[in-house]
VEXDREN-2710 file (C-alpha; in Angstrom, 1 decimal):
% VEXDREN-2710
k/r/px/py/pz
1/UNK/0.0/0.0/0.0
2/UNK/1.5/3.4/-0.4
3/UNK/2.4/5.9/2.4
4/UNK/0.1/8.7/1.1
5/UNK/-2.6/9.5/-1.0
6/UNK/-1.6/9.2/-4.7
7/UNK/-3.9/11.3/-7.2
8/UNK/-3.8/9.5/-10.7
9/UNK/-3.7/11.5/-13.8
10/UNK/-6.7/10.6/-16.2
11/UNK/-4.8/8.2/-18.8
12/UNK/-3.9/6.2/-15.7
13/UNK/-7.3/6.0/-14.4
14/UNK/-8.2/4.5/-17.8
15/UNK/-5.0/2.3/-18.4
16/UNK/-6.1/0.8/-15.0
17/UNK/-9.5/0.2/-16.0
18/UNK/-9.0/-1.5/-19.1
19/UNK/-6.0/-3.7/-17.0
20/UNK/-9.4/-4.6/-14.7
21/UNK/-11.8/-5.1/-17.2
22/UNK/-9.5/-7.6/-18.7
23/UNK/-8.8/-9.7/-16.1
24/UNK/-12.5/-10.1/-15.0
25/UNK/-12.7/-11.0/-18.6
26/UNK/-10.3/-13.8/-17.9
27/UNK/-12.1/-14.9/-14.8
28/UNK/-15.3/-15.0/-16.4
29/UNK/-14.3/-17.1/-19.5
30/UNK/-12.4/-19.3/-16.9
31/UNK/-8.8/-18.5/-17.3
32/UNK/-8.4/-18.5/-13.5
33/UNK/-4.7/-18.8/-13.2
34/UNK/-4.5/-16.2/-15.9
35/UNK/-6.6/-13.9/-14.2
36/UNK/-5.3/-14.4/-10.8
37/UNK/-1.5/-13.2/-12.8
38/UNK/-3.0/-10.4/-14.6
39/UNK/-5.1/-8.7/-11.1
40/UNK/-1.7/-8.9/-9.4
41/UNK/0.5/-7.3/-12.4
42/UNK/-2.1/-5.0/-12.1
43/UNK/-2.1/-4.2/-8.5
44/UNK/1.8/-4.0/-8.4
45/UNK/1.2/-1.1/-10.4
46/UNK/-1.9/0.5/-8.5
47/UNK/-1.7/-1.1/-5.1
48/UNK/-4.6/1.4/-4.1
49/UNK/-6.7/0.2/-6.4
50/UNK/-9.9/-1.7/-4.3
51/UNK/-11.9/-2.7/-7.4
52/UNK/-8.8/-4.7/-8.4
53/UNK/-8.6/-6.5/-5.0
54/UNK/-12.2/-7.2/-4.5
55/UNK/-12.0/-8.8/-8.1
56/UNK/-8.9/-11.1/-6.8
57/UNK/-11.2/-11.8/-3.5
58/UNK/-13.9/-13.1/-5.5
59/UNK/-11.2/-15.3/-7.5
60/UNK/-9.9/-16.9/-4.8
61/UNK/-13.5/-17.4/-3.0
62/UNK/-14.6/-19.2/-5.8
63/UNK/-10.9/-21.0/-5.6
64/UNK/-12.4/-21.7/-1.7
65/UNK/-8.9/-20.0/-1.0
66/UNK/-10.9/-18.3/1.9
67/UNK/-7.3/-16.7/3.9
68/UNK/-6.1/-15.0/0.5
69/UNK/-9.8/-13.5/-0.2
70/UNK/-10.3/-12.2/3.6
71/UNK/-6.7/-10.8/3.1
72/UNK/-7.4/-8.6/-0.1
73/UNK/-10.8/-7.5/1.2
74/UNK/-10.0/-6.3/3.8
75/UNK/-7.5/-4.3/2.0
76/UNK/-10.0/-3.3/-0.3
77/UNK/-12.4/-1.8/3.1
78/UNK/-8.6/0.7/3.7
79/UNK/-9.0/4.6/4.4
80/UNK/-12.4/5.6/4.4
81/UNK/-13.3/3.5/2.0
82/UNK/-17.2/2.1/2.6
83/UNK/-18.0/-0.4/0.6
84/UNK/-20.9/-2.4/1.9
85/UNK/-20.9/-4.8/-0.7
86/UNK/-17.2/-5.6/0.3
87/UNK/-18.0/-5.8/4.0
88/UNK/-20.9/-8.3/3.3
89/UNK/-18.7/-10.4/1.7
90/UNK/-15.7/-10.0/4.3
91/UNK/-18.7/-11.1/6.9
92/UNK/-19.0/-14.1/5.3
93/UNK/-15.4/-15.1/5.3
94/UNK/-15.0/-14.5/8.9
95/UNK/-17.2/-17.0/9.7
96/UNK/-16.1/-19.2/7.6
97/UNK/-12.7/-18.9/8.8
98/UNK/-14.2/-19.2/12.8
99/UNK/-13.3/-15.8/13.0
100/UNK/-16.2/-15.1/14.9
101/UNK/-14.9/-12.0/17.1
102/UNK/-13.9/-10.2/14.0
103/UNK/-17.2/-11.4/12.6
104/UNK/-19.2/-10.0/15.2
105/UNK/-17.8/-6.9/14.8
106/UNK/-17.8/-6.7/10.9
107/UNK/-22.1/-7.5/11.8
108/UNK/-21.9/-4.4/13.8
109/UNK/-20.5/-1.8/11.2
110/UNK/-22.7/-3.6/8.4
111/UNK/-25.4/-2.6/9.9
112/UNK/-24.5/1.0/10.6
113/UNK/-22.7/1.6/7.6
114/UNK/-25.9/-0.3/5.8
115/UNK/-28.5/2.0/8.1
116/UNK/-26.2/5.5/7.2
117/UNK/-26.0/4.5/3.6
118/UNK/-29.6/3.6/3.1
119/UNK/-28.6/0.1/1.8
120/UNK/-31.3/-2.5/2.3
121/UNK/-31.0/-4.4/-1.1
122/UNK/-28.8/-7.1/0.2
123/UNK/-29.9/-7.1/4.0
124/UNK/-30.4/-10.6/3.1
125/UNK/-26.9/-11.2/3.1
126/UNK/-25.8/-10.1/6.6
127/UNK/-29.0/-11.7/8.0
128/UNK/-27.5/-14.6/6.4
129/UNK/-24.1/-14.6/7.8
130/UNK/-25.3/-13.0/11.1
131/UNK/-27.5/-16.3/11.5
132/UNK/-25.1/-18.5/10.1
133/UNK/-22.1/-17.3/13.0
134/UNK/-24.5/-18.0/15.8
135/UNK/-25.5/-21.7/14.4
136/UNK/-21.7/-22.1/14.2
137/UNK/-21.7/-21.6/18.0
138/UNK/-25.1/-23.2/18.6
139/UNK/-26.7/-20.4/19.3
140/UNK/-29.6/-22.4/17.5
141/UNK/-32.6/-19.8/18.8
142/UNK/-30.6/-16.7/17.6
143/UNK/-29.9/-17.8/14.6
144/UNK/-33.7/-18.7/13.9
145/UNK/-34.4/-15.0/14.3
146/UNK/-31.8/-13.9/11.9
147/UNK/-32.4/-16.5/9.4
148/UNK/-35.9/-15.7/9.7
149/UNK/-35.1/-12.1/8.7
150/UNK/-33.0/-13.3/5.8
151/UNK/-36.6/-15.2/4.1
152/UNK/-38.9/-12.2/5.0
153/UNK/-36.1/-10.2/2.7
154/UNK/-35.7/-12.8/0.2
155/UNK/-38.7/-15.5/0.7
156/UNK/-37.1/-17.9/-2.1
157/UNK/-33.5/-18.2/-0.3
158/UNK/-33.5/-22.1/0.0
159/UNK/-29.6/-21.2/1.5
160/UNK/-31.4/-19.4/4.0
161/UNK/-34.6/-22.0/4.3
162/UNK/-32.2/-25.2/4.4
163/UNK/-30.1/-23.6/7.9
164/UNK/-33.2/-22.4/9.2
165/UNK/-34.7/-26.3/9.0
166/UNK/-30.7/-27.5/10.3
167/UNK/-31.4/-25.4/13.5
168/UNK/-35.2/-26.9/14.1
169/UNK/-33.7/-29.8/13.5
170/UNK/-30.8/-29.3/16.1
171/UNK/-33.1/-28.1/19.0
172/UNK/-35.7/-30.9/18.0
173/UNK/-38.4/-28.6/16.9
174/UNK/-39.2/-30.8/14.0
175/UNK/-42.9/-30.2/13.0
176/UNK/-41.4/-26.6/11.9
177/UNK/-39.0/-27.8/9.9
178/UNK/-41.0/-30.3/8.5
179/UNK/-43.7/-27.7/7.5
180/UNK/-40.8/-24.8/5.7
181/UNK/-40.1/-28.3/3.8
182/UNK/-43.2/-28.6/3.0
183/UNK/-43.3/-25.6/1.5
184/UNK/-40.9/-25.0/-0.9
185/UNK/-41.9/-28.5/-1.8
186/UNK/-45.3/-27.3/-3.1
187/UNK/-43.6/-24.7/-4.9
188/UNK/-41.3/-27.7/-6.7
189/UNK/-38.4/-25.3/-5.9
190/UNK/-35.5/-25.8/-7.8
191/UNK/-33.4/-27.7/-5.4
192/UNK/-36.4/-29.6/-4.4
193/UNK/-33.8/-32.2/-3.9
194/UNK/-31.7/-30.5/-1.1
195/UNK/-34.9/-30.5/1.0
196/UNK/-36.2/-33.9/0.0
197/UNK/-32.5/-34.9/1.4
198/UNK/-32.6/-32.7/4.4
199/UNK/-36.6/-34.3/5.2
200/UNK/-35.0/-38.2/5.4
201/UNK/-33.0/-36.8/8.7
202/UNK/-36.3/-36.2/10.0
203/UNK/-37.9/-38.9/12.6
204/UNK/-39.6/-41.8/10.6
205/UNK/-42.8/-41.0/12.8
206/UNK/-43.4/-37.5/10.8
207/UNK/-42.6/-38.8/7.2
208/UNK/-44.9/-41.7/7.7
209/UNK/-47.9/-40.0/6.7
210/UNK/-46.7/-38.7/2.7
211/UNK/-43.8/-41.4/2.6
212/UNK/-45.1/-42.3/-0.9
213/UNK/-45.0/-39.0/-1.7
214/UNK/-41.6/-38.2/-0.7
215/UNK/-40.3/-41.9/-2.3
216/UNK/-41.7/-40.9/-5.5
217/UNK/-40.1/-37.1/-5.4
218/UNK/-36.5/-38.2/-4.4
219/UNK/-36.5/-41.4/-7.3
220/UNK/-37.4/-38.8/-9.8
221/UNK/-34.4/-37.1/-8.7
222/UNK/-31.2/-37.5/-11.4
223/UNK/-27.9/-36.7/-9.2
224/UNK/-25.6/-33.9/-11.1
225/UNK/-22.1/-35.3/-9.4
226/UNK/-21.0/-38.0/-6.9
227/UNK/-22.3/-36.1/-4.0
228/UNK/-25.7/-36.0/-5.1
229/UNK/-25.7/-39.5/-6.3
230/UNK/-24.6/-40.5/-1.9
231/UNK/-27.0/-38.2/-0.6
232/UNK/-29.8/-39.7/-3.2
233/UNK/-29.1/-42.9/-1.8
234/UNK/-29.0/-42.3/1.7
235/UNK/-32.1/-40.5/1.4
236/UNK/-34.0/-43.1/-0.2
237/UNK/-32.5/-45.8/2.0
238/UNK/-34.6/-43.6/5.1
239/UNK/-37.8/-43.1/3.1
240/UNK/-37.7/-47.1/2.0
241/UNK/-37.2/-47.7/5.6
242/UNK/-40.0/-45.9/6.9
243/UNK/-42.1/-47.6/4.4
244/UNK/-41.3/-51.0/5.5
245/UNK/-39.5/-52.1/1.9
246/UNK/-36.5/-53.2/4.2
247/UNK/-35.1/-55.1/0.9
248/UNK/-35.0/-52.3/-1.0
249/UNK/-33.5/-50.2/2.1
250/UNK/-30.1/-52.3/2.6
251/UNK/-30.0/-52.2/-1.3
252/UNK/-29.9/-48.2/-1.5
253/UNK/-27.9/-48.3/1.9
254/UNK/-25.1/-50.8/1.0
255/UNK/-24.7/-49.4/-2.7
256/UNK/-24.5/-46.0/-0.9
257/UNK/-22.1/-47.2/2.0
258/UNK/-19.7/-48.9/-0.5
259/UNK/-19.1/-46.1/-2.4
260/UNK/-17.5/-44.0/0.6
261/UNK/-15.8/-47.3/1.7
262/UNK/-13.6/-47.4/-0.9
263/UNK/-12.8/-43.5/-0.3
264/UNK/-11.8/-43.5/2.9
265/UNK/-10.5/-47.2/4.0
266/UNK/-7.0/-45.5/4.9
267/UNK/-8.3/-42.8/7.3
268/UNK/-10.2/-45.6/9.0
269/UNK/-7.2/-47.7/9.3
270/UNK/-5.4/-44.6/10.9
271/UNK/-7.9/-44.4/13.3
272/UNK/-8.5/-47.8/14.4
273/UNK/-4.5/-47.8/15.4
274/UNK/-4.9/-44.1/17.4
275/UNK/-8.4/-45.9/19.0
276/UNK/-6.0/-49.0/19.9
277/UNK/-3.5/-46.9/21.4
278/UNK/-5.5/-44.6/23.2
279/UNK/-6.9/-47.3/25.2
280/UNK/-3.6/-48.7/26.0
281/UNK/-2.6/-45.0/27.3
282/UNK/-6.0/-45.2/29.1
283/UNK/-5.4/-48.2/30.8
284/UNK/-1.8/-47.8/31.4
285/UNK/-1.6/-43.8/32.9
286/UNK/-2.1/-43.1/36.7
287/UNK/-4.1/-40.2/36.5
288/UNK/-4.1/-37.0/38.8
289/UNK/-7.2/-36.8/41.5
290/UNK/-9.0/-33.6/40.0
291/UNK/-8.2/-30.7/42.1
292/UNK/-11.1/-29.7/43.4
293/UNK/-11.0/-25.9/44.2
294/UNK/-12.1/-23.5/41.7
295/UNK/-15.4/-25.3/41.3
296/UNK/-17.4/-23.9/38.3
297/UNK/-21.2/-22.2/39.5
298/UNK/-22.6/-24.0/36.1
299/UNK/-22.6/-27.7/36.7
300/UNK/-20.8/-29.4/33.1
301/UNK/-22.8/-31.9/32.0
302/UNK/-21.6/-33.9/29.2
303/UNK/-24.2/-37.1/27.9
304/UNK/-22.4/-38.9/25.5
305/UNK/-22.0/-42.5/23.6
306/UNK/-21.3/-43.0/20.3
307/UNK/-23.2/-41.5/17.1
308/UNK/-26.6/-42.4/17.0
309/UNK/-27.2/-43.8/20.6
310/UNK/-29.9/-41.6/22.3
311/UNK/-27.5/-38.6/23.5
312/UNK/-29.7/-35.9/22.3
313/UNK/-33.3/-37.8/23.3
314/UNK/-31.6/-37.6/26.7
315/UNK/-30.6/-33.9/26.6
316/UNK/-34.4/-33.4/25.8
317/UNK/-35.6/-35.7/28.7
318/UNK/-33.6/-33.8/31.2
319/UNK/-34.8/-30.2/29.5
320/UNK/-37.2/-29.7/32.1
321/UNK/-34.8/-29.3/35.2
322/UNK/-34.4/-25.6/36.3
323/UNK/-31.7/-23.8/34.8
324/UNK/-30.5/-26.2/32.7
325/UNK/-29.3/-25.3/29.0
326/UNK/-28.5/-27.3/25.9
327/UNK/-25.0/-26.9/24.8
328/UNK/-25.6/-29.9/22.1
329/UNK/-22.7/-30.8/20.1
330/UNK/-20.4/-27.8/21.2
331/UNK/-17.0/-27.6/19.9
332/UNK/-16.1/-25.4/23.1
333/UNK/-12.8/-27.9/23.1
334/UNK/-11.8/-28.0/19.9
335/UNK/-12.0/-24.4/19.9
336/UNK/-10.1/-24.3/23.2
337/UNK/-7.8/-26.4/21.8
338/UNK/-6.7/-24.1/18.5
339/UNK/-6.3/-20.9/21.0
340/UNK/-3.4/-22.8/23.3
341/UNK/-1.8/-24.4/19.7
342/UNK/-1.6/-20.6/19.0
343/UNK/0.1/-18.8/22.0
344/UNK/2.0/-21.7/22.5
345/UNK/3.5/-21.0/18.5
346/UNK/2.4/-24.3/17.1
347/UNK/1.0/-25.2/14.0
348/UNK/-2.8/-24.4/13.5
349/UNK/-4.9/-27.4/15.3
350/UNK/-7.8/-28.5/16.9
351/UNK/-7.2/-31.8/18.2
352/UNK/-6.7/-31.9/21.9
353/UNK/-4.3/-35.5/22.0
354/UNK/-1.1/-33.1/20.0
355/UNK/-1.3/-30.3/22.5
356/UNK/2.2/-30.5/24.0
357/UNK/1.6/-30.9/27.7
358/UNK/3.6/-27.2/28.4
359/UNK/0.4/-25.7/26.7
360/UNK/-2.0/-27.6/29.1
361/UNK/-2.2/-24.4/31.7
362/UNK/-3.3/-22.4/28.5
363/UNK/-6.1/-24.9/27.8
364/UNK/-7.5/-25.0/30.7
365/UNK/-7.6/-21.0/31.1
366/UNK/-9.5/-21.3/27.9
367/UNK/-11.6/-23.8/28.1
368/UNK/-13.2/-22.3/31.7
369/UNK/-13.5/-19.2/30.4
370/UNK/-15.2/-20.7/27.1
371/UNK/-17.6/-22.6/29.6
372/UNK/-18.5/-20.0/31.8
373/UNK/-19.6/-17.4/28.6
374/UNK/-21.3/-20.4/27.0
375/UNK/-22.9/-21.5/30.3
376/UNK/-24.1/-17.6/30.7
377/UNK/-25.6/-18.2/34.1
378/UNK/-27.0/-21.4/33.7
379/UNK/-27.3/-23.8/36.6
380/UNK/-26.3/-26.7/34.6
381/UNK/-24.9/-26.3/30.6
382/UNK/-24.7/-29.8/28.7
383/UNK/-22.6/-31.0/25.6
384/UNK/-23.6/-33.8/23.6
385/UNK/-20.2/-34.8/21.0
386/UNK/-19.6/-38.2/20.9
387/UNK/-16.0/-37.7/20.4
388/UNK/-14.8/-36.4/24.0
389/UNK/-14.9/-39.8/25.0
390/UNK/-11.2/-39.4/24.3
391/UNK/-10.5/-36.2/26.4
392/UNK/-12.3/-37.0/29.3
393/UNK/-9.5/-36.5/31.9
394/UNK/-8.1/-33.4/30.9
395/UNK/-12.2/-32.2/30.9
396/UNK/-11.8/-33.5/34.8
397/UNK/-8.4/-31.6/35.1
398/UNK/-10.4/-28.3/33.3
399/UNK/-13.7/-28.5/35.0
400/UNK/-12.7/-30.7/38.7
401/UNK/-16.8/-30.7/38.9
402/UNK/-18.0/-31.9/35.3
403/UNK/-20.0/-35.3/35.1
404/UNK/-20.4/-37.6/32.4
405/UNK/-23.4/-39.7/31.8
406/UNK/-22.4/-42.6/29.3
407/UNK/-25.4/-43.8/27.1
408/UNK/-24.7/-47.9/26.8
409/UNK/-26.6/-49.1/23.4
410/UNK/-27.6/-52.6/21.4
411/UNK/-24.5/-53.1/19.7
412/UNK/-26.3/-53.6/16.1
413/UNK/-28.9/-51.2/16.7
414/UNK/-26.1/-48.1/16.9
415/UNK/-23.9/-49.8/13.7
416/UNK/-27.2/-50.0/11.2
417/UNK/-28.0/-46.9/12.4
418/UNK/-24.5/-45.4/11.4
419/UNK/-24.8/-47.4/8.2
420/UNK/-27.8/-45.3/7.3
421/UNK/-26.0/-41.9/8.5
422/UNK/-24.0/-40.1/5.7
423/UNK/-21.3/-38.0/7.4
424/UNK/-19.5/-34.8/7.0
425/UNK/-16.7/-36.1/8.0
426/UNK/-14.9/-38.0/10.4
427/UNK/-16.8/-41.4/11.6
428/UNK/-14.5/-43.0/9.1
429/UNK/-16.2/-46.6/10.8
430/UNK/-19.8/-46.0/10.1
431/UNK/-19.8/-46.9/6.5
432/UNK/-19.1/-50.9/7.3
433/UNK/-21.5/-52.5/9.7
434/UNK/-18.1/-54.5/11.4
435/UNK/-16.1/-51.5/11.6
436/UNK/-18.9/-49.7/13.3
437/UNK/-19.3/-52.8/15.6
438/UNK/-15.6/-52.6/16.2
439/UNK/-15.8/-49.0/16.9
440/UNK/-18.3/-49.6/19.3
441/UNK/-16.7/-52.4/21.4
442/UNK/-13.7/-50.1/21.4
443/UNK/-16.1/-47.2/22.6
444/UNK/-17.4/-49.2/25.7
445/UNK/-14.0/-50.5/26.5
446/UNK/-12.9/-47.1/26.8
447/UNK/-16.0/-45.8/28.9
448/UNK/-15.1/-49.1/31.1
449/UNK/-11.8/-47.7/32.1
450/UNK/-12.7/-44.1/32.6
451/UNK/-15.7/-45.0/35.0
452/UNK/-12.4/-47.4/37.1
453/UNK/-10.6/-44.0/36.8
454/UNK/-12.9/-41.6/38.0
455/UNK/-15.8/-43.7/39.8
456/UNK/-17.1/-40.2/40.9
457/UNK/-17.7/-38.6/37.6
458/UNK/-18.8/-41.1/35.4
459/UNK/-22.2/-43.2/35.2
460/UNK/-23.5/-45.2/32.7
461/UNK/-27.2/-45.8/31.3
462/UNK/-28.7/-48.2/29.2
463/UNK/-30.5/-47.0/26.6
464/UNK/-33.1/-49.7/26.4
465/UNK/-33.8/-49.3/30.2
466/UNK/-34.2/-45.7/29.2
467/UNK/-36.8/-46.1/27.2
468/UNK/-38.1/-48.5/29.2
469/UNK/-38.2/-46.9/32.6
470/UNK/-37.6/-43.0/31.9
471/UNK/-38.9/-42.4/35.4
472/UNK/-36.6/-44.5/36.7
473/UNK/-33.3/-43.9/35.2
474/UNK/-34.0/-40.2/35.2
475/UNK/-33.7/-40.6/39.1
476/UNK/-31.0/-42.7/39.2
477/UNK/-29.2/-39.1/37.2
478/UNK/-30.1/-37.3/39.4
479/UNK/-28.9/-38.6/42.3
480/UNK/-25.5/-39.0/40.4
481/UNK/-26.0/-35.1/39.4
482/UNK/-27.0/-34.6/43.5
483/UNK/-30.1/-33.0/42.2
484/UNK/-33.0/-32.7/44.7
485/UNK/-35.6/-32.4/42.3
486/UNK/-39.3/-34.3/41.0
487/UNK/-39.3/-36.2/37.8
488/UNK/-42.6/-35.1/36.1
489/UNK/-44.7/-37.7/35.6
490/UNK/-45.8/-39.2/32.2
491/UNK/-42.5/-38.9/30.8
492/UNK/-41.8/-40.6/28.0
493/UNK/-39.0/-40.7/25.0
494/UNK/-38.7/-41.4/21.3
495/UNK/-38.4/-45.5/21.3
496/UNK/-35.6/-46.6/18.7
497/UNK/-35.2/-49.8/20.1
498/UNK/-34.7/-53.1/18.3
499/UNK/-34.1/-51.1/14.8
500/UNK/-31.7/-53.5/13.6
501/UNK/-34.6/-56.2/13.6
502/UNK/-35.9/-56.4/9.9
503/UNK/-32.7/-56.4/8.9
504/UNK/-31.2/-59.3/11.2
505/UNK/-30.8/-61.8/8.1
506/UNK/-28.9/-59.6/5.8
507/UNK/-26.6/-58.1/9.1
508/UNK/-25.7/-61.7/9.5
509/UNK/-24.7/-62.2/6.2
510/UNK/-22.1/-59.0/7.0
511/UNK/-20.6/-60.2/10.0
END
């Protein structure tokens, strides 16, 4: 950039236009690497010039090259330079890069700068990002408002509809979801598709009633890529499912499943060795007693098992206690994590088992402060990711006070449900039934030892008691949680049990 405001003589002003014009030229006619040359000749001249690096930003968002693109816009937003258009887009990257600090902030002077300017054409857009920062940190009812907000401005946004079903989903609020889907449905939207895949994560109990609607709609469907093809089959996999053409079901469901399998046999591989020796350092360490003073207000409560085994019906069940307040899956850790990897110098990482043990201090100071904003005054603040099975005695050595209630589930039951589960990542195991039972075994090995370790903070539940006796087993939690309170009668939870059932012949001829 240079030290002081340069005033360019006219033939300039049009040399650098025509420079511009030519290299969104390139761009457009998809010359990308040419382009990307000919902004940056360009800018070596003019290094003031913002057009030029809002039209490299948009080149490298479209490259997903989401570091470079924050970089030049926000070179592009220098001096006094307002450009809304720019700042909307800048919002966006922050998010995406879990910027959210410098996000929050950008949403604040969007929406003065949009209020001062008069710009209410593309309030969409920051209602948009706005909602999507706070689903990024499950703020689930806040970003309901905002997303909201973002179809009043633009009612055909199915970006905006598809989050807005996500977060129903996520809280459990499904008969809303269920009736947005319904809606652009009628309207044979043109990604119909996205929301006839979205609708198969629903529970089987609410697409009953039009399955032969919803079968028909998603066979019609012809997949554009590979993606579309998985998420085609998983979906229709679900919606055979819940109309009882089992056969059909593991057809879709294994053609689906063997199609990832193939994809990602090395990174399950990797992890069945870290699983393997995780449980030997389990076994093997002599942990620390958890030091016991600074004792958290907010009581952590972390319900866990492995995907698919009744974590979040439990969160629901326990909703009702005073003061208590869904954290779901929070990545409050992982988060926590990536601060300490970045004081301490290291490399950019998320993954709590790499933190070198001098950065453990700086963890900890993060992760309680983390809790206690996310807890915000709650009596009791509960996280639900399946994961943190792994971490569970450097949680202890964070939070002295957090408990851990272990949902124990029918082996087969969790792996068929996995099998019909297409992930975003991770759960490398889940697409092959006897990885998924391995998995599992390894799972409740692991929960074995941590209840020998710390008897005090860890119970386990069965799931088919659960469901069996709510009344019952929610007692027996709170007396582990010391909780004097009255379990309301007539509770009840969604039953899931014996899934795995139609499908016994055909799991036998997998394992």
């Amino acid at each position: 950039m240079a030290d002081k405001k340069v005033f360019y003589t006219r033939t300039e002003i049009n040399a650098a236009y025509k420079l511009l014009s030519n290299a969104k030229a390139l761009a457009n006619n998809g010359q990308k690497d040419t382009a990307e040359n000919a902004y940056k000749q360009l800018l070596l001249q003019f290094p003031e010039y913002y057009a030029a690096h809002r039209g490299l930003a948009g080149l490298y968002i479209g490259q997903k090259r989401f570091y470079l693109a924050f970089e030049h816009l926000s070179i592009a937003l220098g001096g006094d330079n307002l450009d809304y258009y720019s700042m909307l887009n800048l919002e966006a990257l922050a998010f995406e890069l879990g910027m959210f600090e410098t996000g929050r902030k950008l949403s604040a002077d969007i929406e003065a700068v949009g209020n001062k300017l008069g710009l209410k054409k593309h309030s969409d857009v920051h209602y948009f990002n706005k909602g999507n920062l706070l689903f990024k940190t499950d703020r689930y009812q806040e970003a309901i408002v905002e997303f909201k907000k973002c179809l009043k401005s633009k009612p055909d946004s199915a970006q905006a509809a598809l989050k807005l079903i996500e977060c129903y989903k996520r809280i459990g609020e499904y008969q809303q979801g269920l009736q947005l889907i319904e809606k652009f449905l009628s309207k044979k939207h043109k990604k119909t598709n996205e929301f006839i895949y979205m609708l198969s994560d629903f529970p089987a109990r609410l697409i009953t009633k039009n399955i032969h609607r919803y079968v028909t709609i998603a066979e019609k469907i012809a997949p554009k890529d590979k993606e579309e093809r998985l998420a085609k089959l998983f979906a229709l996999a679900k919606y055979y499912h819940a109309n009882k053409d089992f056969k059909k079901s593991w057809g879709s469901l294994c053609e689906a499943n063997n199609i990832v399998k193939k994809q990602i046999k090395e990174q399950y591989h990797n992890d069945s060795q870290w699983e393997k020796d995780l449980l030997k350092w389990a076994k093997n360490t002599k942990f620390k007693k958890p030091h016991t003073d600074n004792i958290l207000e907010t009581l952590p409560l972390y319900i866990l098992g492995p995907s698919r085994s009744g974590k979040s019906s439990l969160e629901g069940a326990l909703g009702w206690l005073p003061g208590l307040k869904k954290g779901f899956e929070s990545k409050l850790l992982s988060e926590s994590t990536s601060h300490a990897f970045n004081v301490g110098d290291r490399l950019p990482s998320g993954y709590l088992p790499f933190l070198p043990d001098d950065l453990a201090p700086e963890f900890t100071n993060f992760y309680r402060s983390a809790f206690k904003e996310s807890a915000d005054n709650s009596s009791i603040l509960t996280t639900t990711t399946p994961g943190l099975v792994a971490s569970v005695p450097t949680i202890v050595h964070a939070l002295p006070n957090a408990k851990f209630i272990f949902l124990i589930r029918n082996h087969q039951d969790i792996a068929l449900r996995m099998y019909f589960t297409h992930y975003k990542n991770s759960n490398h195991h889940a697409y092959d039934v006897n990885w998924s039972l391995n998995y599992i075994k390894w799972y409740y090995e692991l929960v074995d030892t941590w209840k020998k370790k710390f008897p005090d903070s860890v119970l386990t539940i069965s799931y088919e008691s659960l469901i069996a006796e709510p009344t019952e087993q929610i007692k027996t939690i709170l007396d582990f949680l010391d909780i004097k309170e009255t379990v309301p009668e007539g509770l009840t939870l969604p039953d899931d049990c014996g899934f795995s059932k139609p499908y016994q012949a055909m799991l036998d001829n997998e394992t």
